[in-house]
C-alpha positions, -999 to +999 in steps of 0.1 A: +300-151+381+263-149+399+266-111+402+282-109+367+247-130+354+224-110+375+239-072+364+236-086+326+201-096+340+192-059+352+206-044+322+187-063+296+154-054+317+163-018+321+169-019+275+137-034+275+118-009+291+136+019+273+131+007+245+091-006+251+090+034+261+104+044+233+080+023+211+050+035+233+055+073+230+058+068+186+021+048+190-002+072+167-029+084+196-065+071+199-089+087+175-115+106+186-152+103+174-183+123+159-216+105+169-247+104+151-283+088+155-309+080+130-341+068+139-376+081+132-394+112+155-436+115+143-436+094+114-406+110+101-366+102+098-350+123+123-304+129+121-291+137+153-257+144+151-241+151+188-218+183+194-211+200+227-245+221+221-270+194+221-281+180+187-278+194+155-307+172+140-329+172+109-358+161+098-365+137+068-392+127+046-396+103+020-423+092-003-423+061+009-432+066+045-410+064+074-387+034+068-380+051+036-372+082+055-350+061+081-333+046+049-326+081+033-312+097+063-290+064+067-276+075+036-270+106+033-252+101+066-231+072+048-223+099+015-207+124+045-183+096+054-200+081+086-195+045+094-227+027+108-213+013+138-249-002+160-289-010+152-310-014+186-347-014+181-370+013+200-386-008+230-418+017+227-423+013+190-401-012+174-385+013+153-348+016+146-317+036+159-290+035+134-254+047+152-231+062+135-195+078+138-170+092+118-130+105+129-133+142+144-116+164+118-081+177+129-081+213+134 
């Protein structure tokens, strides 16, 4: 009777970790990530959105000065689908960097 209890004992473990396998390998896989920054570079709002060359930044301006310019560039980024994700304030100048990311399109 012992060994009968502990062979039902194996072979409800051994189901279990099939079938937790089984469940693991039909989990949809991480997503991966674009990065962007804004944050402002001489008085102006500066994108720099990160690919495996460096930046691919841009420079804007606004009427309003460079908060403005900070504020535009946030949104633009926002209309292309990017999710602001972090805020830290530049130690040097007090100015922000806005962080942004948006799901890598699946080629």
């Amino acid at each position: 009777m012992f060994k009968r209890s502990i062979y039902t004992c194996v072979a409800v473990c051994a189901a279990m970790l099939a079938a937790g396998q089984a469940l693991k390998s039909q989990a949809p896989a991480a997503p991966q990530w674009e990065v962007a920054t804004v944050g402002q570079w001489s008085g102006k709002g500066r994108t720099c959105i990160a690919t495996s060359r460096g930046c691919q930044g841009e420079e804007i301006t606004a009427d309003g000065g460079t908060q403005d310019a900070i504020m535009k560039a946030a949104s633009t980024l926002g209309e292309q689908g990017w999710e602001l994700v972090s805020v830290t304030a530049n130690p040097g100048d007090g100015w922000p960097t806005l962080y942004f990311r948006r799901p890598k399109a699946t080629r």
